[in-house]
N, C-alpha and C positions, 0 to 999 in steps of 0.2 A: 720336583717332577723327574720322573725315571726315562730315560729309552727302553724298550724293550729289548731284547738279541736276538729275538724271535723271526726266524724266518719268514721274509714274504712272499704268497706266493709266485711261482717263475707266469712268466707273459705265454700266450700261444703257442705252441709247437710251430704253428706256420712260419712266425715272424725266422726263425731261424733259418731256413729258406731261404728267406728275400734277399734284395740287395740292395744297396744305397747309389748304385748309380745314378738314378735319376734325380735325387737329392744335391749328389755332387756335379752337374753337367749344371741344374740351376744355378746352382753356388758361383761356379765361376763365369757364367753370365753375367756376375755383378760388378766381375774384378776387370779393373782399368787393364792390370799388365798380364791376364791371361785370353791369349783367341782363343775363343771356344767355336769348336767348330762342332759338337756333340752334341747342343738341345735342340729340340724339333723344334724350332721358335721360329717366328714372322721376323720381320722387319721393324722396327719400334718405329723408324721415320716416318716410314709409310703407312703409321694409322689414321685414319681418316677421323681423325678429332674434333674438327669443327663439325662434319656431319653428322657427328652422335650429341652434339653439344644440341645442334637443330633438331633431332630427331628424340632428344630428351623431354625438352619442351613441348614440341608436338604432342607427345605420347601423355605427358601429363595434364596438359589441357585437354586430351581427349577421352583420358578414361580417370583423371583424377582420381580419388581415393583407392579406387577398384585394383589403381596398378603398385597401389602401396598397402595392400592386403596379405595376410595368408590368400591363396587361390588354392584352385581344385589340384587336385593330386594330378592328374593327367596335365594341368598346365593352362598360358591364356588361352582360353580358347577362340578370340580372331587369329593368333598364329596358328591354332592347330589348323582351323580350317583354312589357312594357305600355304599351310604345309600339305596338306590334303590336294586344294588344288594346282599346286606347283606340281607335286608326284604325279596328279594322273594326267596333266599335261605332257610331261617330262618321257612316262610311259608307256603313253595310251589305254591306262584302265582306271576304276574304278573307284575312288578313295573318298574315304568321309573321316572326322574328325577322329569318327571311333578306334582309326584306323593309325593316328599318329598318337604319341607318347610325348614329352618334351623334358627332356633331360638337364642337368646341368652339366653340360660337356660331354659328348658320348663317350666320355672315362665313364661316368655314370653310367649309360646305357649299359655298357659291360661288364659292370659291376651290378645291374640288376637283373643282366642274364643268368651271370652264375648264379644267385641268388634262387632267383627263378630254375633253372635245368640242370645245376648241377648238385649232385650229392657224391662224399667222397667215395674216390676209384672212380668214378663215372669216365669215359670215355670223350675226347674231344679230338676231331680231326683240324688240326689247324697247317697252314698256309706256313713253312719253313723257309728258311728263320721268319719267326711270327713278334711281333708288336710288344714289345716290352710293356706294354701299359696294358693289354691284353694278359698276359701275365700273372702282372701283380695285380691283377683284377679277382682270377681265379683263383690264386694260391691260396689264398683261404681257405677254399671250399677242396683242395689237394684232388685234382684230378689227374689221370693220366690221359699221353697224347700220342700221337698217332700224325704223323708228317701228312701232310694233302699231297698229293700227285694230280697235279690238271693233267695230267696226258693222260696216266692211266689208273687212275683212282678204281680201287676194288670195293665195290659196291657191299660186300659182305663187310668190311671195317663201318663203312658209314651205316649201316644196320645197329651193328650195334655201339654206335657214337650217339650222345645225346644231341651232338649238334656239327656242325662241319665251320670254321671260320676261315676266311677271305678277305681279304685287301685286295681286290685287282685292278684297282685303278693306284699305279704310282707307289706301291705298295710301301710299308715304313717295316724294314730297313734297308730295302735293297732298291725302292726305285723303279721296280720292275711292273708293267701295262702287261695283265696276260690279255690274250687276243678272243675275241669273241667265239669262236668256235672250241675252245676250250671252256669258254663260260657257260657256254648252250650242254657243254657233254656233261660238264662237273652238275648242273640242273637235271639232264636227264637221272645220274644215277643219285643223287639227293631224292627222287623222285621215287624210283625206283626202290629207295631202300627207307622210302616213308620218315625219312628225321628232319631236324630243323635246317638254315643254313646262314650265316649270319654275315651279312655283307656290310663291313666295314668300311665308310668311303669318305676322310674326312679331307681326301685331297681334290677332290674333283674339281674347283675351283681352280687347279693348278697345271695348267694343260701350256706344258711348254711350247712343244711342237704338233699342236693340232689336238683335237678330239678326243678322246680314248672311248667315244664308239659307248652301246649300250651297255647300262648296268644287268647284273645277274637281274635283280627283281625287274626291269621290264623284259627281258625272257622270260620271267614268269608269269607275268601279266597276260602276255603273249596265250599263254595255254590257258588260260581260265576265263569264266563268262562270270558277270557278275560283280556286287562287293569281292574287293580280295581279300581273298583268303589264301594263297598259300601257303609255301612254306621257308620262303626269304624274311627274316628280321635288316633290313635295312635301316644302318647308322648313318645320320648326318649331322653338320653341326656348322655354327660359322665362324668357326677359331681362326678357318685359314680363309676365308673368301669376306671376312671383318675385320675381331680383336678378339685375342680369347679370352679379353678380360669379361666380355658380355656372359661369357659361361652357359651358352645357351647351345643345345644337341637336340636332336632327337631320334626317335624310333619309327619306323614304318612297318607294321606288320599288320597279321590278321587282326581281329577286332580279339578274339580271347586267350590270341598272346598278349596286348596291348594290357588286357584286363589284368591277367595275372603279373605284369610288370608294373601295375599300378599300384598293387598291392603289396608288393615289396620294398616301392618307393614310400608309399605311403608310412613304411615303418623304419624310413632310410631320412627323410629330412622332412615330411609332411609334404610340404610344398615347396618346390625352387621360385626364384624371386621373379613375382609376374612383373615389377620393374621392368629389369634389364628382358624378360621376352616379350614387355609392350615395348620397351624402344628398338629390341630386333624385328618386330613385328612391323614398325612405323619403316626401318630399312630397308625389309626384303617387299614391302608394300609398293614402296618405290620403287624397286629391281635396281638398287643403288649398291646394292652388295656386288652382283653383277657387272656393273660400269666398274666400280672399284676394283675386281679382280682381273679387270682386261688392264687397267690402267697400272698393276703391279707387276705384270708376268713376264712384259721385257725387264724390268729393274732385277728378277728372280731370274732371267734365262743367260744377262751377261753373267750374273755370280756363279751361275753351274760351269760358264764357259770357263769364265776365271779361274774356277777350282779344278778341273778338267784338265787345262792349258798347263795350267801351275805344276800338278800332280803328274804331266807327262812328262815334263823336264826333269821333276826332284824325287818322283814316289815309284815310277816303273820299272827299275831294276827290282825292284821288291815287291811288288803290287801289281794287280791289273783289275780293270772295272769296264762295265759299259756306261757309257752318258747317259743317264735318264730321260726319258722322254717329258716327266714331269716330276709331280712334287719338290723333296725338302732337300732330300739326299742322294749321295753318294756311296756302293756299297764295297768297298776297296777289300780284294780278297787275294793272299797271299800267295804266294808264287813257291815257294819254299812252307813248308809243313814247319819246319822247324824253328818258323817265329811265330811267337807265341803274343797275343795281340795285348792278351792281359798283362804278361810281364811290359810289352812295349810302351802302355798305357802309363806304365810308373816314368819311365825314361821321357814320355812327352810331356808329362805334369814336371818334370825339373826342365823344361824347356819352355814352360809354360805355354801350354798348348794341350787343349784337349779333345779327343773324339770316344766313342763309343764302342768298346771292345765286342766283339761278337757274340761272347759265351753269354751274355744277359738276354741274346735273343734265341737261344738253344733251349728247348725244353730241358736237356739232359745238360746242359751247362758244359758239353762235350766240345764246341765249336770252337775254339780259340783263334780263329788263322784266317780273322777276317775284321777290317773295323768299320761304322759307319759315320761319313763326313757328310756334317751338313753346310749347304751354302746358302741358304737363305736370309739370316741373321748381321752377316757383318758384309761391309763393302769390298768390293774387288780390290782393291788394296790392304782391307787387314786380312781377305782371305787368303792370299798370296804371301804376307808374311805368315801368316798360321802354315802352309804349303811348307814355308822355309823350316819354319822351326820343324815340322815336321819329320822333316827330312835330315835338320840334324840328330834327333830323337833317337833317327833308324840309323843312322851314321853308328851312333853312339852305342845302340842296341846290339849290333851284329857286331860293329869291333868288339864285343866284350863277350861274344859268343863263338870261341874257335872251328864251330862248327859247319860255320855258316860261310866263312870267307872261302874262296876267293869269290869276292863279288859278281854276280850273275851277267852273263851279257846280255844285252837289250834283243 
């Protein structure tokens, strides 16, 4: 038997693009002697394990073989239709089935938008620094971007954008609640300039300090009569208000963006598992998702204190940030240009300790001089030592950069 010498051919032009970040933030989520303060991850303790244990058995004594099938491409359908009637509660409009989508993890969802709206060069106005998993969703499909401006967004970009993306509740990477009267202006000119707008909102469930106030899509609601039909694609999912082991997302939109997103699902995995969305379906039926995420949000509000507290004593001659009002993270932006977060990122991995360098949430990969820390993952005590190591990292980092000393005053 021979080998051949014969060249094989090279992988995708995209893959060389990408980056392995996300890869490595999981990685050391596993390891004992590294804090990682870098994955957007829950709390492991605080999964509500027995209730899904109940909510298993429920769900198969109720639909039996049905929830151990291939299913419909749009998904179970008693979830869609409570997904349906939670949004027009939630909104005040109009929702039917036709009208939800159900994803496996709204990474899915946005990875059947591009599918769906994007073709290469195509245009996308997204929400700076934007969602690293947003991202690697599109990179595929090689678009260009275009920064979102809530204040003053130019209506002739979003013309000719295939779609506009938003995070504005809690947003991933920076943390930040934009305020409703920005959400109402960025709708007017979405409106105005007739394209789609994709409202990303996988933290709602995460409301440290209070409310974050209406989504884009029931401003949209607001202006229409009838089934909806606008022009919001609304993501939701229950990674963070469950487990994301459930893998269960979805879409909210008009019924014949729904359709054409069914159709690319359908040639993306046929069916996601009516399983695990008859036993999310048996959860949120309950409104047990709810009770759960009220009973998790002080356990999430001392760890941002913690990490906050920590970072004021050891990371502010170097850093500055605002405390989130909700979600996962922290988005720590540099005070000095001249440290570079990616180089920093090597010096905290030999301190073992990890966070999220900025340039992977940069369309142009231009952003170095910002990193994001998450606090939701480990307890006030290992986030406090991650803080330390942290901090000798930066110790470590600037002494070895003559350019940097003499150290800043507070």
């Amino acid at each position: 038997m021979t080998t051949s010498n014969r060249r094989r051919p090279e992988t995708a032009q995209w893959l060389k693009a990408s980056n392995s970040i996300t890869q490595q933030f999981l990685a050391f989520g596993g390891r004992a002697d590294v804090v990682s303060l870098a994955g957007g991850l829950p709390a492991a303790e605080l999964y509500p394990i027995e209730a899904i244990q109940e909510a298993t058995g429920r769900a198969l004594e109720t639909h039996g073989a049905a929830a151990l099938e291939y299913g419909a491409v749009e998904g179970f359908p008693p979830l869609r239709r409570l997904i349906a009637e939670r949004m027009a509660a939630e909104t005040g409009g109009s929702f039917t089935a036709a009208n939800v989508l159900l994803t496996s993890g709204s990474m899915q969802a946005l990875d059947l938008i591009g599918k769906v709206l994007i073709d290469p060069g195509d245009l996308i106005v997204a929400q700076a620094p934007t969602y690293l998993g947003a991202l690697d969703a599109w990179r595929p499909r090689r678009p260009a971007y275009l920064p979102l401006d809530w204040q003053a967004q130019d209506v002739e970009a979003l013309a000719r954008a295939k779609f506009a993306y938003a995070v504005p509740n809690y947003s991933n990477p920076t943390g930040v609640l934009v305020p409703q009267d920005r959400r109402a202006a960025l709708l007017d000119k979405v409106l105005a300039a007739g394209t789609w707008l994709v409202e990303d909102d996988p933290y709602l469930s995460m409301q440290l300090d209070g409310p974050p106030g209406r989504s884009i899509l029931a401003h949209a609601v607001a202006r229409t009569r009838g089934p909806y039909d606008g022009p919001v694609i609304y993501l939701g999912t229950v990674s963070k208000s469950l487990v994301p082991g459930l893998r269960v997302g979805w879409v909210v939109a008009a019924a014949e963006m729904i359709q054409s997103l069914a159709l690319a699902k359908q040639a993306t995995d046929l069916s996601s598992s009516m399983f695990t969305q008859a036993v999310a379906h048996d959860l949120l039926e309950r409104e047990f998702d709810r009770r759960h995420s009220e009973s998790i949000v002080p356990v999430y509000r001392e760890r941002r204190d913690a990490l906050c507290s920590g970072a004021a004593l050891r990371l502010s001659d170097w850093f500055e940030w605002e405390v989130p009002p909700g979600g996962m993270f922290v988005w720590m932006r540099s005070k000095n240009r001249a440290i570079d977060t990616d180089e920093l990122y090597k010096f905290a991995i030999e301190e073992k300790v990890a966070f999220v360098p900025s340039s992977v949430f940069d369309f142009t990969g231009e952003d170095r001089f910002a990193m994001r820390v998450n606090f939701t993952r480990s307890s006030p005590e290992v986030i406090r030592e991650g803080v330390r190591r942290l901090g000798r990292a930066i110790d470590t980092y600037v002494s070895s950069r003559p350019q940097l000393a003499p150290r800043p005053s507070r």
